[in-house]
C-alpha positions in Angstrom: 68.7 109.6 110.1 71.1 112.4 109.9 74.7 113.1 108.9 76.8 114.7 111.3 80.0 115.4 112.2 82.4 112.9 114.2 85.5 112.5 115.6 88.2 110.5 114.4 88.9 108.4 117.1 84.8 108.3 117.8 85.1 106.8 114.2 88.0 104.7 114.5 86.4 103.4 117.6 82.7 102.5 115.8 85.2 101.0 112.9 87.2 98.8 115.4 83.6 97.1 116.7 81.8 97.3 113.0 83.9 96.9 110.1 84.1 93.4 108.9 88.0 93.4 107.4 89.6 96.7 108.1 91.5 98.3 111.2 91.2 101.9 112.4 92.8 104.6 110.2 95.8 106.8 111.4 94.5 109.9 109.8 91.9 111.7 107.8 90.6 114.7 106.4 87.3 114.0 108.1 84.7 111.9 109.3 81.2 111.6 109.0 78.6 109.4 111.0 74.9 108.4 110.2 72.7 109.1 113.3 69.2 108.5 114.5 67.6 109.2 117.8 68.8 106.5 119.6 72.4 106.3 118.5 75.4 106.6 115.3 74.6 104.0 112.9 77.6 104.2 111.4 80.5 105.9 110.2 82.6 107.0 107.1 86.3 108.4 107.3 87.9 110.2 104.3 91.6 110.7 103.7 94.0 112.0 101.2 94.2 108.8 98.1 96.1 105.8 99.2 97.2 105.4 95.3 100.0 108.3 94.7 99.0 109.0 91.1 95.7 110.2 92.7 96.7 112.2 95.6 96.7 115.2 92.8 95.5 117.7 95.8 92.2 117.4 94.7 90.8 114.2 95.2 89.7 112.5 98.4 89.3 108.8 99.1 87.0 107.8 101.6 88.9 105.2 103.5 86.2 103.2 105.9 82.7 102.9 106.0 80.8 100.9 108.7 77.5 100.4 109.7 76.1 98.2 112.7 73.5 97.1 109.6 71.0 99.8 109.5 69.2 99.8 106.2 70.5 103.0 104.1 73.4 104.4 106.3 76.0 103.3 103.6 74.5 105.2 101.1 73.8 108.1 103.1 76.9 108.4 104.3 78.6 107.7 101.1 76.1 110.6 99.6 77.2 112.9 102.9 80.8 112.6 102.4 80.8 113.7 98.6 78.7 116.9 99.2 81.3 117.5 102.1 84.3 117.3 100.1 82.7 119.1 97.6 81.9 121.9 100.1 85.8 121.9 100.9 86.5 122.3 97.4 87.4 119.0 96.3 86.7 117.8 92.8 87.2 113.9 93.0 85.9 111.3 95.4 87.3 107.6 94.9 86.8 104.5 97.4 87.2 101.0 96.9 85.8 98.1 97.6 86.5 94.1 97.5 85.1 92.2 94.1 83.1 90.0 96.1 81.2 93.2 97.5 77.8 94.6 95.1 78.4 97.8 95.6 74.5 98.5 95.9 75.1 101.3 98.5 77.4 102.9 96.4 74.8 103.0 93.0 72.2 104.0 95.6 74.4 107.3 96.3 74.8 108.1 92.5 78.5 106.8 92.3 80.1 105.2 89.4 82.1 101.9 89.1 85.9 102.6 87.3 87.3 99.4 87.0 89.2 97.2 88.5 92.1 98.3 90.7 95.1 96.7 92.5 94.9 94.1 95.1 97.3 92.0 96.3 100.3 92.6 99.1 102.1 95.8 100.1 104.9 93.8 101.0 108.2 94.0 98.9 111.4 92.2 99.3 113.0 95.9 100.4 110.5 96.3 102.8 108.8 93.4 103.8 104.9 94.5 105.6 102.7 91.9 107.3 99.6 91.9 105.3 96.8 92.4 107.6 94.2 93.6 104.7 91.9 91.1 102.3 94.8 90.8 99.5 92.1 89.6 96.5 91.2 92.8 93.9 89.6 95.7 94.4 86.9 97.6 92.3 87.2 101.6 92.3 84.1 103.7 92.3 83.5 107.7 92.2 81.6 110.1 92.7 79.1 111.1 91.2 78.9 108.6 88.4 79.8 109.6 85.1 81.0 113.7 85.7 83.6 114.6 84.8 83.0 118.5 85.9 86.0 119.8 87.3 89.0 117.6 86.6 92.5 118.4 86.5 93.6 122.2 87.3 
């Protein structure tokens, strides 16, 4: 398997078939996919930080990964899209993911559990969304686990 480059709507396409509670993103920075001879494995899009107090200019989030199940393409792509943004100059990485989810391929690419983070709906009585997301919390993970080379400005 390789890493290579994708397009977002390539990605947004393999997330729309493979990813088991998220839609397709609007945007990104960039997007990666996992390939082997036969085909893309899977897919990981990154984006600017969802959370405000991170978007700091440089941290990325990576927003979606999915996999049609191929044994280490989470981790590989996880792994892929931190030496990316590192390339671009980024210092952070951050992603999250639901409680109820290990977080083995994460570990596998060197990242680092946070804590807990958020959860719960977008939707406010000023602007009321419909909540099309798992609402239970989230755990926050980054890359690579336990540096803290580079922070801040």
């Amino acid at each position: 398997m390789q890493i290579v480059p994708i397009a977002l709507d390539e990605a947004n396409a393999f997330v729309a078939r493979h990813h088991r509670h998220h839609e397709p993103v609007v945007g990104h920075k960039f997007s990666l996919a996992v390939a082997d001879d036969a085909a893309i494995r899977g897919v990981a899009i990154v984006s600017r930080p969802t959370a405000r107090m991170s978007n700091d200019g440089w941290t990325l989030e990576v927003t979606r990964v999915a996999t049609d199940g191929c044994p280490n393409a989470c981790s590989a792509l996880y792994g892929g899209a931190w030496r990316a943004a590192k390339a671009l100059g980024y210092r952070r990485l951050i992603t999250y993911i639901l409680g109820s989810e290990s977080g083995t391929s994460l570990r596998a690419a060197g990242w680092g559990l946070v804590g807990e983070a958020g959860g719960g709906s977008w939707s406010r009585r000023e602007r009321p969304r419909v909540d099309k997301h798992p609402l239970q919390t989230k755990l926050r993970w980054e890359a690579p686990a336990g540096s803290t080379e580079g922070r801040g400005r």
